[in-house]
C-alpha positions as CSV (number, residue, x, y, z in Angstrom):
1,X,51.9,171.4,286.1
2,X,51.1,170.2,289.9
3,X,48.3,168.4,288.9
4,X,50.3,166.4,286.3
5,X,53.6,165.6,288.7
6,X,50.4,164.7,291.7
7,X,48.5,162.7,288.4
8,X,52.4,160.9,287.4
9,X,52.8,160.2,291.1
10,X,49.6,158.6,292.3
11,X,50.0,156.4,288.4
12,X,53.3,155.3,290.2
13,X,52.6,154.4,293.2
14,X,49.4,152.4,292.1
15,X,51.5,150.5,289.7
16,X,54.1,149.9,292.1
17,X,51.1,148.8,294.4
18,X,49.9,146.3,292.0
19,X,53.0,144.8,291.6
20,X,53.3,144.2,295.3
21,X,50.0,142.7,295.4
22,X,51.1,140.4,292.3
23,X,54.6,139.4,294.4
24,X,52.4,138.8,297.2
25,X,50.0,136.3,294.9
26,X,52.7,134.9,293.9
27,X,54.5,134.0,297.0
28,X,51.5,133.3,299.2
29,X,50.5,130.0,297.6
30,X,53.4,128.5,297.7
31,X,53.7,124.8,295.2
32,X,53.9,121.8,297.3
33,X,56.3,118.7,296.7
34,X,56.6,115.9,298.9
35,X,59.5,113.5,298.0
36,X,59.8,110.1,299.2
37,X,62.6,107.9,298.9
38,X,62.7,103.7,299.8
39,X,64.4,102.1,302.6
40,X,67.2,104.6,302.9
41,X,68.6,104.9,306.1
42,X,68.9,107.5,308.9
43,X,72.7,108.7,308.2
44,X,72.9,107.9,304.2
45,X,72.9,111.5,302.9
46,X,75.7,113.5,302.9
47,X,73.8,116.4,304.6
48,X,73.1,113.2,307.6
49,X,76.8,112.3,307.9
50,X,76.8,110.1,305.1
51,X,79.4,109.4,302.4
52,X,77.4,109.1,299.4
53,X,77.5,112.0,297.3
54,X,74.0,113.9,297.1
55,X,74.8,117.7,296.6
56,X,71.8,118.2,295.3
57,X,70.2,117.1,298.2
58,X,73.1,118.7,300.3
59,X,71.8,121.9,298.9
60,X,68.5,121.8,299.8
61,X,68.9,121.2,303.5
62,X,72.2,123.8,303.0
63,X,69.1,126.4,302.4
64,X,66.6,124.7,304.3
65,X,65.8,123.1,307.6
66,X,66.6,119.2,308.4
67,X,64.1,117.9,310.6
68,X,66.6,115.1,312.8
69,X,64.4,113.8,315.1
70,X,61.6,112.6,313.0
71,X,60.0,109.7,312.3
72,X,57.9,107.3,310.1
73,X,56.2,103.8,310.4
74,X,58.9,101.6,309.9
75,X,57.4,100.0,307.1
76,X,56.6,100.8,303.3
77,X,53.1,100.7,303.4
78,X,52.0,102.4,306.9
79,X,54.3,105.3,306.5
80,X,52.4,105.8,303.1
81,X,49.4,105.6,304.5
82,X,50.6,108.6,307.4
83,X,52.1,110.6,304.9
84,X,49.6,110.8,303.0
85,X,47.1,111.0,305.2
86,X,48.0,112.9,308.4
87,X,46.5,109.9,310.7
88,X,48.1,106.8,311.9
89,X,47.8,103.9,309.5
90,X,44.8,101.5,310.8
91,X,42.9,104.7,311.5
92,X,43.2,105.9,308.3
93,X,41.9,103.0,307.1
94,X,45.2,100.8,306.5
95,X,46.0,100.8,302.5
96,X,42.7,102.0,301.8
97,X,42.6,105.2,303.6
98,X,39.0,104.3,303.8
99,X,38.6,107.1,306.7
100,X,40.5,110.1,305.3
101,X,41.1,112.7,302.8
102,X,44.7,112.9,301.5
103,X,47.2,115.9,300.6
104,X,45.9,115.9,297.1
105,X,42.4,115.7,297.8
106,X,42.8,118.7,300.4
107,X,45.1,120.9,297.6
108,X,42.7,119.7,294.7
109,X,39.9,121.4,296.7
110,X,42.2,124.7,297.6
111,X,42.5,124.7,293.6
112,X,46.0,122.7,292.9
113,X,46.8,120.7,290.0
114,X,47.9,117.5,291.4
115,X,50.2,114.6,290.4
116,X,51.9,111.4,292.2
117,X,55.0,109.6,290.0
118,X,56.5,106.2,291.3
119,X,55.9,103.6,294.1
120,X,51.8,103.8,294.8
121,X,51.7,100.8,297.0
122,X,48.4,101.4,298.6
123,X,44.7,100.4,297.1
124,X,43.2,101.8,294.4
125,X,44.7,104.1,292.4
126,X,46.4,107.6,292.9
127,X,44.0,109.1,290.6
128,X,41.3,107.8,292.4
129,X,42.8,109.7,295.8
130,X,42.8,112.9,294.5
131,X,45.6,113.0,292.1
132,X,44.9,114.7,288.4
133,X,47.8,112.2,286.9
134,X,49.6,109.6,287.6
135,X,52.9,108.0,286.3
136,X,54.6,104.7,288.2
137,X,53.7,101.3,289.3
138,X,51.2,100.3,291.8
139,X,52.9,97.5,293.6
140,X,55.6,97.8,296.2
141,X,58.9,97.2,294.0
142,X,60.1,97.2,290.5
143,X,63.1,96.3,288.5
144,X,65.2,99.3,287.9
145,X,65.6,98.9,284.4
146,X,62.8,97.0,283.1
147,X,59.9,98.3,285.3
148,X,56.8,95.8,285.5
149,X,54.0,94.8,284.0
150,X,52.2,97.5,286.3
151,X,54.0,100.5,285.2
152,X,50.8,102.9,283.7
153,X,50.4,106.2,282.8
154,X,47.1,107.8,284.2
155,X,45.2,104.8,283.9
156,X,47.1,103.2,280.7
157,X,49.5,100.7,281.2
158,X,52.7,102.1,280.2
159,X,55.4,99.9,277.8
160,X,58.9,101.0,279.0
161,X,61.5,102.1,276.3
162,X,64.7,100.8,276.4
163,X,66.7,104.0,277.9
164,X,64.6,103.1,281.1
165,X,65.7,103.7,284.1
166,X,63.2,104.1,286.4
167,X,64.3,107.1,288.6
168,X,65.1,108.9,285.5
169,X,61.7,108.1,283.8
170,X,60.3,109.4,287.6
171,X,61.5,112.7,287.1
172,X,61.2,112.6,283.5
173,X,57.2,112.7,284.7
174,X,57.3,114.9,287.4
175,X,58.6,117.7,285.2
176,X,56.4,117.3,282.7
177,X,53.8,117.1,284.9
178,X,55.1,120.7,286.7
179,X,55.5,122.2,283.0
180,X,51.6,121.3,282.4
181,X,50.5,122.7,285.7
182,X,52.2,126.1,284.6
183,X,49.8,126.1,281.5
184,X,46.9,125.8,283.4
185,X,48.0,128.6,285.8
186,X,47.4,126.8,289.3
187,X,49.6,126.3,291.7
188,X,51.0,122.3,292.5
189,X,51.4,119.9,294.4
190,X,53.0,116.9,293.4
191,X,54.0,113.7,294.9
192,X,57.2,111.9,293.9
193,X,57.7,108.3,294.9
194,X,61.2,107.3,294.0
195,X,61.6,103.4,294.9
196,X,65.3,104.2,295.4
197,X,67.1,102.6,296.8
198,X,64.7,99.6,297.1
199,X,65.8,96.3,296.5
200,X,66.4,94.8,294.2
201,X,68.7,97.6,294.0
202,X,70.0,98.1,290.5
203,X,71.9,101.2,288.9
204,X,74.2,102.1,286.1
205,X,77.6,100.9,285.9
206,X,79.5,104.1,285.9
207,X,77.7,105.3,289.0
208,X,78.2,101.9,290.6
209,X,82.0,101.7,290.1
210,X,82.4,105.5,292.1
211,X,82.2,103.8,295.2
212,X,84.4,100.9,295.1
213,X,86.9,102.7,296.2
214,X,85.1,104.2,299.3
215,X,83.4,100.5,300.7
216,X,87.0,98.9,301.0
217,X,87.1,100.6,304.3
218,X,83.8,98.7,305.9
219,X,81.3,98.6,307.8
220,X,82.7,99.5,311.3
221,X,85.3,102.3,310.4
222,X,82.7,103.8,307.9
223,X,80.0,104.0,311.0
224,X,82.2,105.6,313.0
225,X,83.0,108.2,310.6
226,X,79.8,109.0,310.0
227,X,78.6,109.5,313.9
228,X,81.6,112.0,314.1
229,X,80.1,114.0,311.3
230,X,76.5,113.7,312.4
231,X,77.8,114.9,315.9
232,X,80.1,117.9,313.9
233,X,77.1,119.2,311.9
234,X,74.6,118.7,314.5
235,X,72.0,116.3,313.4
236,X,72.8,114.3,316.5
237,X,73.0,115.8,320.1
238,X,76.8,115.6,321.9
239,X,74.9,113.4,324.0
240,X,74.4,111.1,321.4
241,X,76.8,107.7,322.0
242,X,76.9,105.1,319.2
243,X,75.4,101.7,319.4
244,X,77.7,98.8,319.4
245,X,77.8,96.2,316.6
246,X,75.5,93.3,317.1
247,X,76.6,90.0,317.7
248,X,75.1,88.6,313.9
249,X,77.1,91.5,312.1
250,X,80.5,90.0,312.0
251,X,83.6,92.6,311.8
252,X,84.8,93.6,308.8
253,X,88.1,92.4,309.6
254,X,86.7,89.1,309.9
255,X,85.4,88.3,306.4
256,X,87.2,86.6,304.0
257,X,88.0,88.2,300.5
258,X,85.2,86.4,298.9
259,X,82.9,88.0,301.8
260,X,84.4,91.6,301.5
261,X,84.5,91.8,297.4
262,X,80.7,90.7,297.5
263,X,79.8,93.5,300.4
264,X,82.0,96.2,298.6
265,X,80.2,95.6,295.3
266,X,76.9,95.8,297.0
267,X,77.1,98.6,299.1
268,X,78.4,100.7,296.1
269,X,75.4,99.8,294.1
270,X,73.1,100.8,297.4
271,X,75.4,103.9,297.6
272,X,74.5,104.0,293.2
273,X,71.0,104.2,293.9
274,X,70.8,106.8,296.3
275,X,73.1,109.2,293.6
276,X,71.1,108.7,291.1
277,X,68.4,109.6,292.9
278,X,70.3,112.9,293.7
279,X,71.5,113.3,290.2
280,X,67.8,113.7,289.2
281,X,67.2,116.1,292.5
282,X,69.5,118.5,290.5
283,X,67.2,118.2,287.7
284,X,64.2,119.3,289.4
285,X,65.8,122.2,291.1
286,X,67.5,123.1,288.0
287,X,64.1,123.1,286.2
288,X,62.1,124.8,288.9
289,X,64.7,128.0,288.7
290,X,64.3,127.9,284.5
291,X,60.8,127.9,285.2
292,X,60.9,131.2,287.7
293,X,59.6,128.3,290.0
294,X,62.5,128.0,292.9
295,X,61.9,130.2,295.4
296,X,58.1,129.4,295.6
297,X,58.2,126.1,295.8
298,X,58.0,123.8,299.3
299,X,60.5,120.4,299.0
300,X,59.7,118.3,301.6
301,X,61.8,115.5,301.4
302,X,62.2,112.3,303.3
303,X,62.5,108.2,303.5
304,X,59.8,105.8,304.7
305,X,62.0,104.0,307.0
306,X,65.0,102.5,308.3
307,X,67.5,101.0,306.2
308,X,66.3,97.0,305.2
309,X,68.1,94.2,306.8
310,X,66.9,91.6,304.9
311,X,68.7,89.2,302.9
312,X,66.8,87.9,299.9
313,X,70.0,88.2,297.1
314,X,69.1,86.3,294.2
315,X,71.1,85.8,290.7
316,X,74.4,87.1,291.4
317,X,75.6,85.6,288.6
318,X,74.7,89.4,287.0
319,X,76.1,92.4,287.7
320,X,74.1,94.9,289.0
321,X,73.6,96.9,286.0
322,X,71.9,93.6,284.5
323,X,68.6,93.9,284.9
324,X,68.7,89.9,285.7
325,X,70.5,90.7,288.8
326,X,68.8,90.8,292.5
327,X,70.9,91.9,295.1
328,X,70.3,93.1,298.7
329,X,72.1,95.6,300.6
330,X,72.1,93.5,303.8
331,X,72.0,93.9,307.2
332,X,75.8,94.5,307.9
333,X,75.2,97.5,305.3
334,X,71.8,97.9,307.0
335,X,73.3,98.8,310.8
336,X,76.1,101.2,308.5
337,X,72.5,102.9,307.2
338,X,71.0,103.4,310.1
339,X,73.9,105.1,311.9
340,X,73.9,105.5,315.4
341,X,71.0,103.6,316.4
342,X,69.8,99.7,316.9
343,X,67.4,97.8,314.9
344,X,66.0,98.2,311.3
345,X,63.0,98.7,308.9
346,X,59.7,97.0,310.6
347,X,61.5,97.7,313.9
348,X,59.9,100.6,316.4
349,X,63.3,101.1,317.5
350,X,64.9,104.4,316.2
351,X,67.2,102.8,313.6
352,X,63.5,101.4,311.5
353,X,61.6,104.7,312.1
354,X,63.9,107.4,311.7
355,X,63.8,109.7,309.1
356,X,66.1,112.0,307.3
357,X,63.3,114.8,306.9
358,X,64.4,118.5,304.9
359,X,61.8,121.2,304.6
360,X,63.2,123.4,301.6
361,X,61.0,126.8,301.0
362,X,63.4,129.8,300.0
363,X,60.2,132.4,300.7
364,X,59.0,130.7,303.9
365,X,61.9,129.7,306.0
366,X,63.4,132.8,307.4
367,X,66.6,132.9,309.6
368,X,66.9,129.0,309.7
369,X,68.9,128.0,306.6
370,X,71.1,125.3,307.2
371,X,70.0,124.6,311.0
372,X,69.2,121.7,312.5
373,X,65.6,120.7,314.4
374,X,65.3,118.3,317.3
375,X,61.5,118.7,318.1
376,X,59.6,115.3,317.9
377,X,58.0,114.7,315.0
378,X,56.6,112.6,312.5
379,X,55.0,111.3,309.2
380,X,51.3,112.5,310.2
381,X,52.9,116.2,310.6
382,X,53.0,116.6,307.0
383,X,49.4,117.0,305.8
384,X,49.0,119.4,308.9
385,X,52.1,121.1,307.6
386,X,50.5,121.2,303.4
387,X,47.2,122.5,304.9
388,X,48.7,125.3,306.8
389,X,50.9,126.7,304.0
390,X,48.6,126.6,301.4
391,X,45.8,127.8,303.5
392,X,43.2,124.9,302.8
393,X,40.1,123.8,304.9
394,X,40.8,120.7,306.3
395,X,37.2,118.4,305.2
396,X,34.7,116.9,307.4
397,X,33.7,114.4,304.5
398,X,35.5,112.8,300.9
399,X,34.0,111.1,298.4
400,X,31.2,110.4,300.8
401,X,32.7,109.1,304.1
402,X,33.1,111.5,306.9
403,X,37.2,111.8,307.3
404,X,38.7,111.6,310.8
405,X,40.6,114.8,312.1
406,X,44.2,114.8,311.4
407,X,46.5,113.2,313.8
408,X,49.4,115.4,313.6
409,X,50.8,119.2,314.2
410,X,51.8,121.2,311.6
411,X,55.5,122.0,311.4
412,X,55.3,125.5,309.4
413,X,56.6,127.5,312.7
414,X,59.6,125.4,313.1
415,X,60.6,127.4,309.3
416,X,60.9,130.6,311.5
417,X,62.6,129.3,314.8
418,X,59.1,129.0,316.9
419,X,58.3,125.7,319.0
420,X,55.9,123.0,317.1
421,X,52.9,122.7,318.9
422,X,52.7,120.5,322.1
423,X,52.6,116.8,321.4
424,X,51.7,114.5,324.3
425,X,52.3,111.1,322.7
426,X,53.4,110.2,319.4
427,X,52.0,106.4,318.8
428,X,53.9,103.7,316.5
429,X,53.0,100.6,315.5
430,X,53.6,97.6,312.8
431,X,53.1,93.9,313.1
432,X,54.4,93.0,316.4
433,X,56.8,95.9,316.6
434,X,55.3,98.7,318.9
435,X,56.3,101.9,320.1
436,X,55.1,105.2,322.4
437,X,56.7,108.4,322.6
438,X,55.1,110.4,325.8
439,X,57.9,113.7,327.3
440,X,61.1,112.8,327.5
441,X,60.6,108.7,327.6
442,X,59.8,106.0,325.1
443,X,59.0,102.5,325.2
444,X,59.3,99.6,322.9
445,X,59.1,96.3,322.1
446,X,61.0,93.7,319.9
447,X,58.4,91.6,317.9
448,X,55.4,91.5,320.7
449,X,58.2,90.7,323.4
450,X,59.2,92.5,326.9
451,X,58.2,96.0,326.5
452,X,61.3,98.4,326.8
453,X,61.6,101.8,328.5
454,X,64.2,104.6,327.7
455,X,64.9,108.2,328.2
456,X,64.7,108.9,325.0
457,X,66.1,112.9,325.4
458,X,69.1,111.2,327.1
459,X,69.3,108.1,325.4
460,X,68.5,108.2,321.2
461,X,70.6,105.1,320.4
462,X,68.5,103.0,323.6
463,X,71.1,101.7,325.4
464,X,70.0,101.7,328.9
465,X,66.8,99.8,329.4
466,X,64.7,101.6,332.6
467,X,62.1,98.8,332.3
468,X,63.1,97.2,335.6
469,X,64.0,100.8,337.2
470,X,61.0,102.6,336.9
471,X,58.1,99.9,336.8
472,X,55.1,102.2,337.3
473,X,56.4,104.6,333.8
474,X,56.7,101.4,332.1
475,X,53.5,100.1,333.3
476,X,51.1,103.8,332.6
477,X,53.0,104.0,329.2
478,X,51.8,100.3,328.2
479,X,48.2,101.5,329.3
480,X,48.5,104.2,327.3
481,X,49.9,102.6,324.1
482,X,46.8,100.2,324.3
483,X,44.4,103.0,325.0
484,X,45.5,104.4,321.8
485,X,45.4,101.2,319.8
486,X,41.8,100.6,320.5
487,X,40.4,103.7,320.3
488,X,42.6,105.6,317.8
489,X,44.2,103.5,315.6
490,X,41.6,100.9,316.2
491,X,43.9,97.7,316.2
492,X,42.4,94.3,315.9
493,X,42.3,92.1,318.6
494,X,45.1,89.8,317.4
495,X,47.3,92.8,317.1
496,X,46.9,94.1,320.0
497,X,47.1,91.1,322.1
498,X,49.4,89.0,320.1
499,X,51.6,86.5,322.4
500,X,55.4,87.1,321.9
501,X,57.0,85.4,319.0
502,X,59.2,82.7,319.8
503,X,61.9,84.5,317.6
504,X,63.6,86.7,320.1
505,X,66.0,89.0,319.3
506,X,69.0,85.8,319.3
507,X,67.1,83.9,317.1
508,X,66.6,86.5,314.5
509,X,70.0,87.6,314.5
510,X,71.3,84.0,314.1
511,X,69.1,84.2,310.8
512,X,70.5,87.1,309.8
513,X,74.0,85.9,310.5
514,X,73.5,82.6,308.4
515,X,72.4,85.1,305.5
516,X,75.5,87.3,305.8
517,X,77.7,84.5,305.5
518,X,75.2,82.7,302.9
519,X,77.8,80.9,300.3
520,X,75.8,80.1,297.5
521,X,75.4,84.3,296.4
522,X,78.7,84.8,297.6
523,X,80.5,82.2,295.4
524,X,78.5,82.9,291.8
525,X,79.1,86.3,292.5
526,X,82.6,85.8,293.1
527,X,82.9,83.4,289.8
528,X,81.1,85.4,287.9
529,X,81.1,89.3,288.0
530,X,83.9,89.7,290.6
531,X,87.0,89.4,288.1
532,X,85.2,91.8,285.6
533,X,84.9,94.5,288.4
534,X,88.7,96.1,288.0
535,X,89.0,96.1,291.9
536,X,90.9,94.3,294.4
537,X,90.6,93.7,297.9
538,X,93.0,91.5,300.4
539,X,92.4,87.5,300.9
């Protein structure tokens, strides 16, 4: 009788044992997606301060970790090229990553299924970098609801159906591609590429007509409601102070009817975008937990840079759930975005290469749910960060070209409360825009124009310029930005000693004043789809 209660027993325990080792399986290689969003801004998410509703969103960083000081390359492009890569952009090779592995090469090899959906916009083709499948468009923007002629499947070009809509037909991909990789019993990692909220921005009416209601108030009240929240939830420091209005964004108070009508309308399709974008969040999270998928799976989620200030509107004889129709957010709606800093998308100035980041991982990120992270970081942290959590070897060569080390610092002990690695720069660069992170100072500069110096600790929203006060940081941070542009980044010569362009910071914001104001949009608009809106505002 012992021996058959010892026999029972030591069955027990080894099945229990098995099953623990099958949990452990199960949560030690965790799936892996990175989501991108397009031009949104710093404070647009409700879990930033924002007033568009994104609970989905909201719910991730609720039981995650939001990342608030990190950053990206102020540009579509570049911050691709980062993200995917772990390196700065020229020294990955630009939009050929011609000197490094990517995120789905390195998971590939660790024995992922891999997939990318939406905005490519680099060279080649996604499949070609690693990725198993591919759903999207290779160019750097679509229309909404029609696509383009570049929309392909794999490597077939795709004919859009007429329920399009292109961040539903995003998702739509993603979770078929997720349901496949469960068949083949790998783990994933998958890529999604939303080119919300991209111009031309574009969404359906019902979404749109939400946030009439909530633009009326403008620009300048709206800002300042959203840097009390940021400061009340702690994605800004107390010490955080918000950057004045510039001179070419007029007040709100100061538009006519004609002016404010046309802003509300296009602000609450931005605001449209970025919901439905959320709305389809919910659908992957609601899938992943039907799928025994949620608590196993890493959301890293993010945009690739400031909010755009450019105004290019076109046909606003349309509504914007007219696929005809071309509107821009604009740069008064741009500064609102971008919330509290200075400057925009291309600019190396916090408000073009700030980042809302969120690291999601219900099995990985222990006692910081819902916190907030203030550690430097960036873009090129993220392959560091997918190599680390899903135990790859990082490679020496790919597809016959040695790859250059990656840049950045993993991120994974932030999930537990520990320090990120030491950093002793962080580099930026686009065009004429530059930038240098090195301890607790940063410089920049404006379009190849007088470099800049701030105490970046003290001073986020750079509002006191040091440049004059301490000469000799200003001048060993310079030397140190160019050291890295030749020998790491490996800038060409006209980059890196580019005179400064004779549109100074007046000049460009006189340009952007005359497209605020620009009466031609303004008046079809107002002819045209205003009276059919069912809102009012005051002459």
């Amino acid at each position: 009788m012992y021996r058959i209660i010892l026999l029972c027993f030591f069955v027990f325990t080894l099945f229990q044992g098995c099953n623990t080792i099958k949990e452990q399986e199960k949560y030690t290689t965790p799936n892996i997606l990175v989501v991108l969003l397009d031009d949104m801004g710093f404070s647009d998410l409700g879990c930033f301060g924002g007033e568009i509703e994104t609970p989905a969103v909201d719910k991730l960083a609720e039981k995650g970790l939001r990342f608030c000081n990190f950053h990206n390359n102020a540009k579509c492009e570049p911050s691709r090229a980062s993200l995917l890569s772990g390196l700065y952009c020229y020294q990955a090779g630009n939009r050929s990553l011609s000197n490094a592995a990517t995120i789905a090469d390195v998971a590939r090899s660790a024995g992922y299924y891999t997939f990318a959906t939406g905005k490519w916009h680099l060279e080649d083709h996604p499949m070609d970098r690693g990725f198993d499948h591919f759903f999207g468009f290779l160019e750097g923007a679509c229309d909404y609801f029609t696509g383009s002629s570049y929309f392909i499947l794999d490597r077939e070009k795709y004919d859009v159906p007429e329920d399009f809509y292109t961040t539903n037909y995003i998702m739509n991909y993603s979770l078929e591609f997720i349901a496949e990789s469960k068949e083949t019993n790998k783990p994933f990692l998958g890529y999604i590429a939303f080119n919300a909220p991209h111009s031309p921005i574009q969404a359906p009416e019902a979404v749109v007509q939400k946030y009439y209601g909530v633009y009326k108030a403008g620009w300048d009240k709206l800002r300042e409601e959203r840097f009390a929240r940021m400061k009340e939830t702690g994605v800004i420091l107390n010490n955080s102070r918000l950057s004045p209005r510039p001179d070419f964004i007029p007040a709100w108070e100061d538009l006519s009817g004609e002016q404010k009508a046309f802003e509300i309308f296009r602000m609450a399709t931005y605001a449209a975008c970025i919901d439905m974008v959320d709305q389809n969040m919910a659908r992957l999270t609601d899938f992943l937990k039907e799928n025994d998928l949620y608590e196993n799976t890493v959301i890293l989620f993010m945009s690739d840079n400031g909010a755009s200030p450019f105004e290019r509107t076109k046909e606003s004889l349309y509504p914007s759930w007219d696929s005809r129709s071309r509107y821009r957010a604009g740069v008064g709606w741009a500064w609102l975005s971008n919330t509290p800093f200075r400057w925009f998308k291309q600019n190396q100035h916090e408000g073009g290469i700030s980042s809302p980041f969120i690291a999601f991982y219900p099995e990985g990120i222990n006692g910081m749910s819902g916190k907030t992270n203030h550690e430097l970081s960036h873009f090129i942290d993220v392959m560091p960060t997918i190599v680390e959590l899903i135990g790859a070897d990082y490679p020496e060569e790919i597809r016959n070209h040695e790859v250059v080390t990656a840049e950045g610092l993993s991120l994974v002990s932030a999930f537990t409360g520990k320090p990120i690695a030491q950093r002793n720069f962080l580099y930026q660069q686009w065009s004429t825009n530059r930038a240098l992170f090195k301890g607790d100072y940063k410089i920049c500069s404006f379009r190849a124009n007088e470099w800049e110096l701030y105490n970046i600790v003290e001073d986020r929203s750079e509002l006191i310029n040091l440049a004059k006060e301490k000469p000799w940081l200003l001048e060993e941070m310079v030397k140190t930005w160019r050291d890295i542009a030749a020998n790491k980044d490996h800038l060409s010569d006209q980059l890196m000693y580019i005179l400064p362009s004779d549109e100074l910071e007046e000049k460009w914001g006189d340009r952007q004043r005359d497209d605020i104001l620009k009466p031609e949009a303004i008046d079809d608009f107002y002819k045209n789809v205003y009276p059919n809106l069912g809102f009012e505002v005051e002459k």
